[in-house]
C-alpha positions, 0 to 999 in steps of 0.5 A: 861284051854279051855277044852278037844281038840277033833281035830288034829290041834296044838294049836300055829297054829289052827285057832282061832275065837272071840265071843262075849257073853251073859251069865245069870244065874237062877235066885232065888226062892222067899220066903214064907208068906208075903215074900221076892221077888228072885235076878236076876241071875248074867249077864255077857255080852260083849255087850250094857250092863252088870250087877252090872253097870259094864263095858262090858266085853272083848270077848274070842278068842276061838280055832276051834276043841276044846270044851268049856264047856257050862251050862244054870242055872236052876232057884231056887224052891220056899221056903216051909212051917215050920209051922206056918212060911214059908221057903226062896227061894233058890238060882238059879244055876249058867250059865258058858261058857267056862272061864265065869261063871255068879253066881245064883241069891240070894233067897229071905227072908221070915217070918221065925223062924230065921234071917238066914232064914229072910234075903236074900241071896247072889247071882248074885243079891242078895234075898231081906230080909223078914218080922219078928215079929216087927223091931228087926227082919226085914230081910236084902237084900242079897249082889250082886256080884260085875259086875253081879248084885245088892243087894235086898232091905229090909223088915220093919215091924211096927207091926206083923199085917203089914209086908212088904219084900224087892224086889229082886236085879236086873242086873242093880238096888237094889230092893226096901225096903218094906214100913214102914207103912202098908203093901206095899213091895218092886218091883224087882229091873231093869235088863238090855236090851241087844241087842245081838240077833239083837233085845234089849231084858231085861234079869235079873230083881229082883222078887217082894216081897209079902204082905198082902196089896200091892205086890211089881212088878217084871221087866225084867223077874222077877216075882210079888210078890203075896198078900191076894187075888192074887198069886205070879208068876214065874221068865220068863225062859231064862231071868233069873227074881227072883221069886215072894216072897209069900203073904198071906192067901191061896196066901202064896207061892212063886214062883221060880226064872227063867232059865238062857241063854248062847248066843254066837255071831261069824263071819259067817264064822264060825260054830257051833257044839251044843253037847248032853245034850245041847237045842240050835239053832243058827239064821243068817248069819246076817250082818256078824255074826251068834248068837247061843242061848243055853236054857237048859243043860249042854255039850260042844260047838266046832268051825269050 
């Protein structure tokens, strides 16, 4: 259930430690041409705030001299080009720590030939939905996952001339519906601040959606969408943000959704072991704890 034992001790009488987490997933690609902003990568958290308005989680007591099972999810690529359409973002990857998985973020919608490819997918927080030819093709928002985050908004198009996108789901808000008048799209929806480094930092917020006029704005960590005279930009790494969703003219592309973290945080009088194939470094003692922040790979953690 834990892992592989690497140590001698018996089980019933090993010494156990309580940790609390933060672990959030990467978050999703935005879409191509006027298109829809990426959902934030699901967030799972034992302390100040988790997402999806969840309640905190409960820490898990953990057995020293084993190993548990660690991975920080990549954020999605941005959608590409079916000519004279765009292609959705794709979802982020999902982040595990030991039992805790937090589930990737959703891409976002696009102008494309198809509803499939026009709605925003499901995710930790879900895509927002892109932009068709009139109405009758507006994509939807992409669901969230119940305690990680929240669903995107919608497009709305009033004609083939003004096409707006919704903005990617946030940890802690839905993205915001495109306008249904000109071509103003939706913002990201909010992420959540946690303070489990000591210091309150905002993790998963949705990226913006594209346009030709307005571009909707990202938050926590999510990218902006871009427009007519600007691109969009990424999701911030190791916050899992949403990608911006593409604009128009020679700004079509979007951008992709940024990587996840995995952050533990243990009583002082104990140590970590980061193995191969994880980034990390751990920071205390500080008031009686230390806090280690793994940022990329996959491997394996043991305590001591």
């Amino acid at each position: 259930m834990f892992g592989i034992s690497v140590g001698i001790m018996d089980n019933a009488t090993a010494p156990a430690v309580l940790i609390d987490y933060l672990v959030v997933a990467g978050g999703g690609g935005g879409g191509r041409i006027q298109a829809a902003g990426g959902g934030a990568g699901g967030l799972r958290s034992t302390v100040t705030a988790t997402g999806g308005g969840g309640s905190l989680e409960t820490g898990i007591t953990l057995t020293n001299g084993f190993n548990y099972t660690v991975t920080v999810g990549a954020g999605g690529a941005a959608g590409g080009t079916d000519s004279p359409f765009g292609l959705p973002g794709s979802n982020g990857s999902n982040s595990v720590f030991s039992t805790v998985t937090a589930t990737g973020g959703g891409g976002g919608g696009c102008y494309g030939r198809t509803s499939t490819q026009q709605n925003g997918a499901v995710g930790g927080s879900g895509g927002g939905g892109g932009s068709g030819n009139g109405a009758s093709e507006d994509g939807v928002g992409g669901a969230g996952t119940a305690n990680q985050g929240f669903a995107g908004g919608n497009g709305n198009t009033d004609a083939v001339s003004f096409r707006s996108s919704g903005g990617g789901g946030g940890a802690g808000a839905v993205g915001a519906n495109g306008s249904n008048s000109a071509s103003v799209s939706g913002n990201g929806g909010a992420g959540v601040a946690v303070s489990i480094t000591g210091s309150s930092v905002n993790y998963g917020g949705g990226g913006g959606a594209g346009a030709s006029g307005t571009a909707g704005t990202g938050s926590f960590g999510g990218g902006n969408g871009g427009n007519s005279s600007s691109a969009s930009t990424a999701g911030t790494a190791n916050r899992g943000g949403g990608g911006g969703g593409g604009g128009a003219s020679s700004f079509e592309a979007g951008a992709a959704g940024g990587s996840g973290v995995v952050i533990l945080k243990y009583p002082d009088s104990r140590t970590i072991t980061i193995g191969a194939g994880l980034t990390g470094s751990t920071a205390g003692p500080s008031g009686g704890f230390k806090v280690t922040t793994i940022t990329a790979g996959t491997g394996n953690v043991s305590f001591a």
